[in-house]
C-alpha positions as CSV (number, residue, x, y, z in Angstrom):
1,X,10.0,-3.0,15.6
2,X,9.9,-1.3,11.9
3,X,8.3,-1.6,9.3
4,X,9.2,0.0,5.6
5,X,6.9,0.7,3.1
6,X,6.4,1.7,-0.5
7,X,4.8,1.6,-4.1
8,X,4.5,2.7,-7.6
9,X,7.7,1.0,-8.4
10,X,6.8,0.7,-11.6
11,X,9.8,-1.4,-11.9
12,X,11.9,1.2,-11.4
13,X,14.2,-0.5,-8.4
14,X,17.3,2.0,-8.3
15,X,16.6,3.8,-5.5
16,X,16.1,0.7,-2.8
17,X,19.8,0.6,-1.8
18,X,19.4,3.8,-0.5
19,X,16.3,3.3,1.5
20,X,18.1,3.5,5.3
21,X,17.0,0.7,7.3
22,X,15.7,-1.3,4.5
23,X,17.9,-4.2,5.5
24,X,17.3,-4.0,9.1
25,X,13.9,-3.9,9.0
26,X,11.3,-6.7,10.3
27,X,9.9,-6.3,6.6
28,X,8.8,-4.3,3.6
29,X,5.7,-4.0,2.7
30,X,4.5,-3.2,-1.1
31,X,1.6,-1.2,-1.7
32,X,1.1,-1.6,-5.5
33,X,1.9,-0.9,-8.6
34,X,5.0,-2.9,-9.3
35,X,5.2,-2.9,-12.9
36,X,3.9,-1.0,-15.7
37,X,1.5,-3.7,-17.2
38,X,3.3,-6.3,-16.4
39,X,3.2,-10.0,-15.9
40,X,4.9,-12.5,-13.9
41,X,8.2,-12.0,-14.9
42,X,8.2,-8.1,-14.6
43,X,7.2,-8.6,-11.0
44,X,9.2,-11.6,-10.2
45,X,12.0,-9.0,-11.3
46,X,10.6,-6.5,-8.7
47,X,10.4,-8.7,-6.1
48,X,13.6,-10.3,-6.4
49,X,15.3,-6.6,-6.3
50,X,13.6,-6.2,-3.2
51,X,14.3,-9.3,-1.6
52,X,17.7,-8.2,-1.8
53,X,17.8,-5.9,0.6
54,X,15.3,-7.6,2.8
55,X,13.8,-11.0,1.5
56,X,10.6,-10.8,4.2
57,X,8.2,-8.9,2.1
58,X,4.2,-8.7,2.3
59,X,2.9,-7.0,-1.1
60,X,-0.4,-6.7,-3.3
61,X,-0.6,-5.6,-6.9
62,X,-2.1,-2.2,-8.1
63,X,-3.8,-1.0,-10.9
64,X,-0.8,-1.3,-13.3
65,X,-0.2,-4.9,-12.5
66,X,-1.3,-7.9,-14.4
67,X,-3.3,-11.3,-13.2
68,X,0.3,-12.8,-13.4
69,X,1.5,-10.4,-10.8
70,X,-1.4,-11.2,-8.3
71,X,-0.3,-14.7,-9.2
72,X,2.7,-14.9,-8.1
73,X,2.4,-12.7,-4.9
74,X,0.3,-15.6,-3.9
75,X,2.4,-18.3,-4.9
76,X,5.6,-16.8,-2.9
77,X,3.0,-16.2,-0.1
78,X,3.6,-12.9,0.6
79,X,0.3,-10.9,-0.2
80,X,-2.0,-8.6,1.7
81,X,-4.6,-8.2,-1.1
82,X,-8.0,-9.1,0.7
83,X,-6.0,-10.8,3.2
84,X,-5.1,-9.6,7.0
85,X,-1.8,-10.4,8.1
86,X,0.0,-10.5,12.0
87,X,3.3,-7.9,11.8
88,X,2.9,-8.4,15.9
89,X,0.8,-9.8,18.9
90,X,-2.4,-7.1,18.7
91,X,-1.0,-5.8,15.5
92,X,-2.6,-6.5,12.1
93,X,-2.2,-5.3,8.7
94,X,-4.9,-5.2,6.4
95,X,-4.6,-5.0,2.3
96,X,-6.7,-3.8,-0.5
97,X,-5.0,-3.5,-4.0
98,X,-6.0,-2.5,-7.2
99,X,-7.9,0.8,-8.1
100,X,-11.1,2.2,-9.5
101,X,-11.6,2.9,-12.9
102,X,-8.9,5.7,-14.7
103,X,-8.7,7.1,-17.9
104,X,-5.7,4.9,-19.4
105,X,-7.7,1.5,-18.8
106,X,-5.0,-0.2,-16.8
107,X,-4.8,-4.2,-16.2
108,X,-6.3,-3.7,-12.1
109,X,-9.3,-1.5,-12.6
110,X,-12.5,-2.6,-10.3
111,X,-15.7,-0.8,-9.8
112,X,-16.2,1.3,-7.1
113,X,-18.8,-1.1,-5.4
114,X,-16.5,-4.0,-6.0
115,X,-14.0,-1.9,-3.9
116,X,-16.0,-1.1,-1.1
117,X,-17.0,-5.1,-0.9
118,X,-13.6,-5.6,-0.7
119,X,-13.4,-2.9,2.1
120,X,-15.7,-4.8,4.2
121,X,-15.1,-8.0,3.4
122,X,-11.5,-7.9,4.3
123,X,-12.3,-6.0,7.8
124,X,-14.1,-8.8,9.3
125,X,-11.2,-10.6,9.1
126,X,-9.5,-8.1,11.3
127,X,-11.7,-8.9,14.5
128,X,-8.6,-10.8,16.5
129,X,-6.5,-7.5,16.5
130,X,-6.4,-4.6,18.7
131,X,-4.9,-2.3,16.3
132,X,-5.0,-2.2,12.6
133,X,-2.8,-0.3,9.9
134,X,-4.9,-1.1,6.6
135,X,-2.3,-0.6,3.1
136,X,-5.3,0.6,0.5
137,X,-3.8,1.4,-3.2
138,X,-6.3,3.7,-4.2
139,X,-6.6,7.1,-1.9
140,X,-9.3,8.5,-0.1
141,X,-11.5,11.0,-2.0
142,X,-10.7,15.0,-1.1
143,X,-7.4,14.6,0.7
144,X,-4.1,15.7,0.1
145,X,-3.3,12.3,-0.9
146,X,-5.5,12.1,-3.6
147,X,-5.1,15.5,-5.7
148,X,-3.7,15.8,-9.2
149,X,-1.4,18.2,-9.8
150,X,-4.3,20.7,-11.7
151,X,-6.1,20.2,-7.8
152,X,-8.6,17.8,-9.1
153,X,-9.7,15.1,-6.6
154,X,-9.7,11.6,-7.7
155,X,-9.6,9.3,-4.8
156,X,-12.3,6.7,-3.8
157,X,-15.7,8.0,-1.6
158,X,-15.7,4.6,-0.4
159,X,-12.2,4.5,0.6
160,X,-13.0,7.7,2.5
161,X,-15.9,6.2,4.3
162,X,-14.5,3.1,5.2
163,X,-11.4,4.6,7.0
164,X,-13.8,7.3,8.8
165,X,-15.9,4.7,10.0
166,X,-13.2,1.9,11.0
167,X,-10.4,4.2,12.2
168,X,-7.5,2.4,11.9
169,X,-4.5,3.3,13.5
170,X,-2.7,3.8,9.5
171,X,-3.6,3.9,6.2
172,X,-1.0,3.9,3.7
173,X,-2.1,4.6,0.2
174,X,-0.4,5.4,-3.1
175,X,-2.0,5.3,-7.0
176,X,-1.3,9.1,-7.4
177,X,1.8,9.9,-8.0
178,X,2.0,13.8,-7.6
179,X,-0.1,13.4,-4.5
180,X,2.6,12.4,-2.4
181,X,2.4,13.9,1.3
182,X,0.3,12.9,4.5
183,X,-3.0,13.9,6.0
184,X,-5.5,12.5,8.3
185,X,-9.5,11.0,8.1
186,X,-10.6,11.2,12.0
187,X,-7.8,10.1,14.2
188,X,-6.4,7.9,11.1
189,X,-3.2,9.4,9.5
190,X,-3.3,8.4,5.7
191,X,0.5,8.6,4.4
192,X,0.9,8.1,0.4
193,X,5.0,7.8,-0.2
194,X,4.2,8.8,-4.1
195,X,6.5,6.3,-6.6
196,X,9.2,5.0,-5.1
197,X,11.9,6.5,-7.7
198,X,11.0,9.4,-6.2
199,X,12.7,8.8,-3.2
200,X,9.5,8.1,-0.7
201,X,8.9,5.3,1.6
202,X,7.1,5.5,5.0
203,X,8.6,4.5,8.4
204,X,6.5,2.3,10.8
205,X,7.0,2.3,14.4
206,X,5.7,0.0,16.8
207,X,6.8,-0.2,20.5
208,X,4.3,-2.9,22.0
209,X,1.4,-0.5,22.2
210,X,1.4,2.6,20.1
211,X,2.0,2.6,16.2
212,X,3.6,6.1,15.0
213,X,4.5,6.3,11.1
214,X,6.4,9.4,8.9
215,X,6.8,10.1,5.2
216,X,10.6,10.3,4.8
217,X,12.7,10.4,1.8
218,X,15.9,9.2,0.3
């Protein structure tokens, strides 16, 4: 079984033909980010381009996507914010949208405390799984996947702590663009694809037992 994933669409949907294996795949999975302020319609739109190419899609909003976004995700019953989802038996997948406070005051901004309740909250709904790939929009703090292009680190302490202390098996992340590129929080690889008209996406692998995931490009 595979999984693709990406974010920061920012309803930029070009690239998704050439994703390889998008079609084939046992579904897609959105990390954020879909529109640039948008409402419903701008991620119905989104969606729809997705769908596609592979209509079985689990997604949450980001920082950059309205109430109406979150709305709908909901409605088509497809979203991972808060929630924990089955991909397979012993295999859950665990969602966290939205971001902590930037500079250009954008529709999905929490605090950082509100964040870290989310954190929790959503991990005790993990308890039936064995393994556990959690999709986080905003980064860990002083990673790789977290630094702006000038080196400054903008990711979330709480982000950091949660997946040090949990140890899933996967964290895909995303929010910062230029900070696209892999590395790892304990035995947890953390994989952010940057924005999808870019040309990243991430690969999941699961063969019964052991999840594996890459950062590959179009």
């Amino acid at each position: 079984m595979y999984w693709i994933a990406f974010g920061d669409i920012h309803e930029s949907t070009g690239l998704l033909g050439s994703v390889p294996g998008l079609a084939e795949a046992d579904g897609v999975i959105v990390t954020g980010d879909l529109t640039n302020r948008g409402g419903r319609e701008a991620g119905k739109r989104v969606l729809d381009a997705v769908a596609r190419y592979n209509p079985r899609i689990l997604a949450q909003p980001g920082n950059m996507d309205s109430d109406g976004v979150t709305a709908y995700i909901r409605e088509q019953d497809m979203d991972i914010h808060l929630r924990v989802r089955e991909l397979a038996p012993g295999l859950g997948l665990m969602g966290v949208g939205l971001s902590t406070p930037t500079p250009f005051g954008t529709p999905g901004e929490v605090p950082e405390s509100t964040l870290v309740q989310w954190l929790d909250r959503t991990h005790a709904l993990a308890d039936g799984f064995d393994r556990l790939i959690c999709v986080i929009h905003e980064p860990p703090l002083d990673t790789v996947v977290d630094r702006l292009d000038n080196g400054q680190h903008v990711g979330s302490p709480g982000v950091r702590a949660f997946l040090k202390r949990v140890q899933p098996v996967l964290a895909v992340t995303g929010h910062i663009h230029e900070a696209a590129g892999t590395d790892r929080i304990g035995e947890t690889p953390v994989i952010n694809p940057g924005m999808l008209a870019g040309g990243g996406f991430v690969r999941i692998n699961f063969d019964g037992g052991a999840v594996t995931a890459s950062l590959e490009s179009v």
